[in-house]
C-alpha positions as CSV (number, residue, x, y, z in Angstrom):
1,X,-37.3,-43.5,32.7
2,X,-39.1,-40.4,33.9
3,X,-36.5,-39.6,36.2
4,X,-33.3,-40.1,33.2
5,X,-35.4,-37.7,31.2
6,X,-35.6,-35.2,33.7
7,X,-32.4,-35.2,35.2
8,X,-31.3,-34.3,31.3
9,X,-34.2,-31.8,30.9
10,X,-32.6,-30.0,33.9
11,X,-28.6,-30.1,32.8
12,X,-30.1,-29.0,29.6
13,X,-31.6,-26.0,31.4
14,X,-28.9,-25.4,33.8
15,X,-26.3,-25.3,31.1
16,X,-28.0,-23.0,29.0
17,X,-28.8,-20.3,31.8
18,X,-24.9,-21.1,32.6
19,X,-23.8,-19.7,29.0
20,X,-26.3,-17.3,28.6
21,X,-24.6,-15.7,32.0
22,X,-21.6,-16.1,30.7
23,X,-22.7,-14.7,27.8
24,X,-23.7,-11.6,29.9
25,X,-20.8,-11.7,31.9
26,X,-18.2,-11.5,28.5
27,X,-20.7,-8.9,27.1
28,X,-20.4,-6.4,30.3
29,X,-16.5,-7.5,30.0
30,X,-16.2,-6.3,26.1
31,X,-17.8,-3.2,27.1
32,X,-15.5,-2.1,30.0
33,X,-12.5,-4.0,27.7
34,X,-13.0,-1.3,24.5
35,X,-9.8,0.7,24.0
36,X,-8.4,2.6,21.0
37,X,-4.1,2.4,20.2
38,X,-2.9,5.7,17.9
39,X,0.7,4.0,16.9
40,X,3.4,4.5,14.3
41,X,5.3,1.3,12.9
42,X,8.0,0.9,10.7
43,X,9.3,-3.1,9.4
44,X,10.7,-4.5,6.6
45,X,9.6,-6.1,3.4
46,X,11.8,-9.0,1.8
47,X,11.1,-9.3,-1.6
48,X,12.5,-12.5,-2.7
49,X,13.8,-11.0,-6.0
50,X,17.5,-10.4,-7.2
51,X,18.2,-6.7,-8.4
52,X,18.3,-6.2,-11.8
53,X,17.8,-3.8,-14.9
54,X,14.6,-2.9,-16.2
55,X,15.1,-1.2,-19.9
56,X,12.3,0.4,-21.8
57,X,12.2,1.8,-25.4
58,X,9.2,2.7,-27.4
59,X,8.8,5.1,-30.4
60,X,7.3,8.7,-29.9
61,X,6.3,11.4,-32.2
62,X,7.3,15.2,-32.1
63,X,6.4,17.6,-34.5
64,X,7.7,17.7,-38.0
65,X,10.4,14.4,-36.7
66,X,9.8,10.8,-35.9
67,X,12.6,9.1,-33.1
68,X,12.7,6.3,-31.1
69,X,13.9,6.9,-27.3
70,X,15.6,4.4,-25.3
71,X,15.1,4.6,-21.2
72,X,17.8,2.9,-19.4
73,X,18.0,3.0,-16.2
74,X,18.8,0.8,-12.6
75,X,15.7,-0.1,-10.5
76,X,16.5,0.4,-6.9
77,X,14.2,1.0,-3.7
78,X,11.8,0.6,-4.0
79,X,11.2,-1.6,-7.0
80,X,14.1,-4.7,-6.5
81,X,15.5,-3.9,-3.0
82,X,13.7,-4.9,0.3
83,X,10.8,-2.2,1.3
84,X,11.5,-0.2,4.6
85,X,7.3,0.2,5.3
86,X,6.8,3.6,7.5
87,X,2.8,3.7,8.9
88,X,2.1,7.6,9.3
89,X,-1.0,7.3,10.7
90,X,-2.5,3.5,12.4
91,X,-5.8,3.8,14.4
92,X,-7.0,0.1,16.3
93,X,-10.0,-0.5,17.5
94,X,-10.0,-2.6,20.7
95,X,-12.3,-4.8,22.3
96,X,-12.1,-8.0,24.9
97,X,-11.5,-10.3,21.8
98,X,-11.5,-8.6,18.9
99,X,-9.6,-6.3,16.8
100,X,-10.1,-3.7,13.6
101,X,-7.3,-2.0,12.7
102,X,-6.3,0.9,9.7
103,X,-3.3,2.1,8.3
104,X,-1.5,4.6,5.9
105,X,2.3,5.0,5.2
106,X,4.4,5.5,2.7
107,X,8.3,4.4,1.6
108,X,11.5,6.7,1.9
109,X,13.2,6.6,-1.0
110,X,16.6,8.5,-0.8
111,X,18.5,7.5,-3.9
112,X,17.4,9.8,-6.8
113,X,20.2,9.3,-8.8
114,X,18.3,7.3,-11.1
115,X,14.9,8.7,-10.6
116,X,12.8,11.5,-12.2
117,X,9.9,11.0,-9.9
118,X,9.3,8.8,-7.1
119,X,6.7,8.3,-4.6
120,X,5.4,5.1,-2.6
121,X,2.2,4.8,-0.5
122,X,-0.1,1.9,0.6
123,X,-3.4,1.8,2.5
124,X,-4.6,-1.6,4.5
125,X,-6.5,-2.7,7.2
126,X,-7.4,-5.8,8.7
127,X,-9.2,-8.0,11.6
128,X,-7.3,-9.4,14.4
129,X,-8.3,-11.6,17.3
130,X,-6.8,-11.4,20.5
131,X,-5.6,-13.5,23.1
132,X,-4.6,-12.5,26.7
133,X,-1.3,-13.3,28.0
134,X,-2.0,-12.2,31.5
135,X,0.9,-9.5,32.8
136,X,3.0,-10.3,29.1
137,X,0.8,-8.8,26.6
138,X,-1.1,-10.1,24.1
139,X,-0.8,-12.1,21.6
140,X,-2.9,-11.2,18.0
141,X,-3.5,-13.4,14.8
142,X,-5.1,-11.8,12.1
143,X,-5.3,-10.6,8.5
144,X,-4.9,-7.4,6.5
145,X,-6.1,-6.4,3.0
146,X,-3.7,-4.0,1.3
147,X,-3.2,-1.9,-1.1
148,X,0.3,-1.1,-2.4
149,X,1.2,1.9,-5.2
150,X,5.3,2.5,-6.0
151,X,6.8,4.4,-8.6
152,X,10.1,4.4,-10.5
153,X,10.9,7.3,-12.7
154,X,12.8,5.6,-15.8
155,X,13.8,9.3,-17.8
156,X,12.3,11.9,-19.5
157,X,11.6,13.4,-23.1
158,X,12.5,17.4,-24.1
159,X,8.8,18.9,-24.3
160,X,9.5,22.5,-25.1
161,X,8.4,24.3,-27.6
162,X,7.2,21.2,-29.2
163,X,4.1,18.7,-29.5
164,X,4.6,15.1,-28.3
165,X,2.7,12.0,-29.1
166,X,3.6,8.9,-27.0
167,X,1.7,5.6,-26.7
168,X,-1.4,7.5,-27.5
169,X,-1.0,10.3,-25.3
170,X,-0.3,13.8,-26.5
171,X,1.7,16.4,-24.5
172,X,1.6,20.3,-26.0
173,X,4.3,22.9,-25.1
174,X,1.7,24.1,-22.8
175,X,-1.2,22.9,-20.7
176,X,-4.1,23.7,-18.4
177,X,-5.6,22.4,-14.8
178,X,-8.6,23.6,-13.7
179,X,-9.2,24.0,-10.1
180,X,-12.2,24.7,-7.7
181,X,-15.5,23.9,-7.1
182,X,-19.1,24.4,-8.7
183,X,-19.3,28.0,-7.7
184,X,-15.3,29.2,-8.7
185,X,-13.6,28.2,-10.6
186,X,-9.6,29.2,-11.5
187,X,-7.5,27.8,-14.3
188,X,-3.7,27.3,-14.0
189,X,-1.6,27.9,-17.4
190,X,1.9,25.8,-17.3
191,X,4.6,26.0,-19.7
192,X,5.6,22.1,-20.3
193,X,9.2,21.5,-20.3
194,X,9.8,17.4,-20.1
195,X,8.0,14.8,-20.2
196,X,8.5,11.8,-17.4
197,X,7.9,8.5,-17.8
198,X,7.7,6.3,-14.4
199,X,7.5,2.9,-13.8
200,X,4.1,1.8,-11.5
201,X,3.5,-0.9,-9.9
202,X,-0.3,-1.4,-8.1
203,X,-0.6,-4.7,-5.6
204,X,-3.0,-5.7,-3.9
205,X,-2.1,-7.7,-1.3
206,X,-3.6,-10.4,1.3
207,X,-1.3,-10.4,4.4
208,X,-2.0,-13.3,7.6
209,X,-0.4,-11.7,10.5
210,X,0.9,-12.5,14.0
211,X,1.3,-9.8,17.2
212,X,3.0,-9.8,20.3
213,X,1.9,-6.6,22.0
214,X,1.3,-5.1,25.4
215,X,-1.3,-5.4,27.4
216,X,-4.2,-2.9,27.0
217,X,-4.4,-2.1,30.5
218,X,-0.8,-0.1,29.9
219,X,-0.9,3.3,28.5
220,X,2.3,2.9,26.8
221,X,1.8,0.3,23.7
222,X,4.5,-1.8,21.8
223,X,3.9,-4.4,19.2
224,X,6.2,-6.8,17.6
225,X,4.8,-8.4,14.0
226,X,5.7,-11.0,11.5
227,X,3.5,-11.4,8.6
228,X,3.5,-12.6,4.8
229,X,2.6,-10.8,2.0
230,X,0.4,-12.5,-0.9
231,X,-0.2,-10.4,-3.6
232,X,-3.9,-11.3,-4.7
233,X,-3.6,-8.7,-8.0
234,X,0.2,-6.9,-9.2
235,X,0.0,-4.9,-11.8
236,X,2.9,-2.8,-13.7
237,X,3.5,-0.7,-16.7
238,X,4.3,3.3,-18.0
239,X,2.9,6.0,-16.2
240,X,3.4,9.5,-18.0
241,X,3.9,12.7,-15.9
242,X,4.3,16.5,-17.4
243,X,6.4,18.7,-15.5
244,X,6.0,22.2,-15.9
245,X,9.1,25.0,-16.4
246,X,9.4,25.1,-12.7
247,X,10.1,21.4,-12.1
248,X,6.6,20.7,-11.0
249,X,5.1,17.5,-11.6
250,X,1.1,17.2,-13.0
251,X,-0.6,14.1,-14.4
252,X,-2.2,13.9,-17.5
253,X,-3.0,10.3,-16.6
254,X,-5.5,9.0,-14.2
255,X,-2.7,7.7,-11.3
256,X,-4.0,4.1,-11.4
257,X,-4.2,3.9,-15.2
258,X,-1.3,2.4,-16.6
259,X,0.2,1.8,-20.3
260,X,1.2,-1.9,-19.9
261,X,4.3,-3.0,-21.3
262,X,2.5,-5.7,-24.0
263,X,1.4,-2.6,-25.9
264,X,2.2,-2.5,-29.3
265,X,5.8,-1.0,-30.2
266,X,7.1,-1.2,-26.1
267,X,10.2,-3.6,-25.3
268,X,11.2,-4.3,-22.2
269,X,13.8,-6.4,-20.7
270,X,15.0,-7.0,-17.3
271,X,18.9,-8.4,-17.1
272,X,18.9,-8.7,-20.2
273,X,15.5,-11.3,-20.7
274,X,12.0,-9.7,-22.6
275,X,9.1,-9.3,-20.0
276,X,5.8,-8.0,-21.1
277,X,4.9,-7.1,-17.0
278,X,5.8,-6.7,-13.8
279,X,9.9,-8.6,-13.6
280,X,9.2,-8.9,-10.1
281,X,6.1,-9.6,-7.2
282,X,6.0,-7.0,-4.4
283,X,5.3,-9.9,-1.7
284,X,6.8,-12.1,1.1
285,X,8.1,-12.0,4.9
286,X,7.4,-8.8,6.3
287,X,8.8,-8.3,10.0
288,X,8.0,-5.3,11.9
289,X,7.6,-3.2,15.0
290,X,5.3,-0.2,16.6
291,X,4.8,2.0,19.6
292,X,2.3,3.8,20.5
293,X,-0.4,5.0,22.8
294,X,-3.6,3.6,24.2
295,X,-7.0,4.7,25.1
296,X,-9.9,3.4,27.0
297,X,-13.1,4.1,25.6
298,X,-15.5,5.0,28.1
């Protein structure tokens, strides 16, 4: 009986000095293993939503008159369209099993021929873990948080020479911005000509990944991606933007607050149907690809 117990007593011991080795072995590994990959990517986003027609009208107030202005106008990219994603700067940090990655881009948009103002930009990053595939690469399951912001501009109201009052914002024939620090201080005197209104959408968005990529032993890196987007929080609504006599744009807003389009006196319709938010969610397959270059940390 002696004996059985010992014999377990010692494969007890002999497999925990066994992993604890290995344990060492894997550690001295990760260290030598630690690389960093400066990339660009660029993929696509399919939105599983028809294009439509987003239509807007509310009542506004100008001095000495009282109207009601209608905005009318097509939503294209990158609102109802699928998303082309452009990272402009990706940084990965890289160790024997492990990956943290972050990255900022933005969306081109070329069609302005419905658009005021238009701007797209999304920041995101992630956890991946890794998997060697010998002389193919690597292959990389993960997930990223995300944080999406896309604007539409809709049209614009005549600000000159007059006082505006729209959805509880008011907009003078001329406005300030003060610029600079605790010790100067300079003030900036605009002459307001029109007044934009844009669509916004925010999203936050959970996105599981997979990567094929190359291995980190190669200087040159490539990655292949598929991925799905799930947005966790997608918020739209009116964002209000002055722009000055020289075609400037300035906010008067905070650029993640957003008049939401249950306020009072707002109706909106998309083909033709009332919606009191977003007509469409900013998520599903994204596909993508990057190259890049890879470092070894010493």
């Amino acid at each position: 009986m002696r004996t059985k117990y010992g014999w377990m007593l010692l494969l007890c011991l002999a497999s925990t000095l066994y992993l604890h080795a290995q344990t060492k072995t894997d550690s001295v590994r990760q260290k030598k293993d630690r690389h960093v990959i400066l990339s660009w990517s660029t993929g696509l986003l399919f939105i599983p939503k028809k294009p439509g027609e987003l239509t807007i009208g509310f009542p506004y107030y100008s001095y000495n008159s009282t109207a009601t202005f209608q905005f009318k106008g097509t939503l294209g990219n990158p609102f109802s369209q699928d998303l082309l994603l452009h990272d402009v700067f990706n940084i990965e940090f890289l160790s024997l099993h492990h990956s943290i990655d972050i990255h900022i881009g933005g969306i081109p948009n070329d069609d302005h021929r419905h658009s005021t103002y238009s701007y797209a930009y999304y920041i995101a990053g992630g956890y991946a873990h890794c998997f060697s595939l010998g002389k193919w690469g690597m292959f990389k399951t993960g997930a990223d948080l995300e944080f999406y912001q896309f604007s539409r501009g809709l049209g614009s109201i005549d600000n000159r020479n007059t006082d505006l009052s729209v959805l509880g914002y008011d907009s003078g024939p001329t406005f300030s911005i003060t610029y600079g620090s605790n010790h100067t201080t300079v003030i900036h005197y605009y002459t307001t000509d029109r007044l934009a209104v844009d669509f916004t959408q925010n999203v936050l968005a959970f996105s599981p990944s997979i990567r094929l990529t190359s291995s980190r032993h190669q200087w040159f890196y490539w990655s292949v991606q598929a991925a799905w987007f799930l947005p966790l929080v997608d918020q739209g609504g009116l964002h209000l933007t002055q722009l000055d006599s020289a075609g400037d744009h300035h906010s008067f807003q905070n650029r993640f607050e957003l008049i939401g389009m249950d306020q009072p006196g707002i109706t909106a319709t998309f083909n033709g149907r009332p919606v009191t938010r977003s007509p469409y969610s900013l998520g599903g397959l994204y596909l993508g690809a990057a190259v890049g270059i890879c470092f070894q940390r010493r």
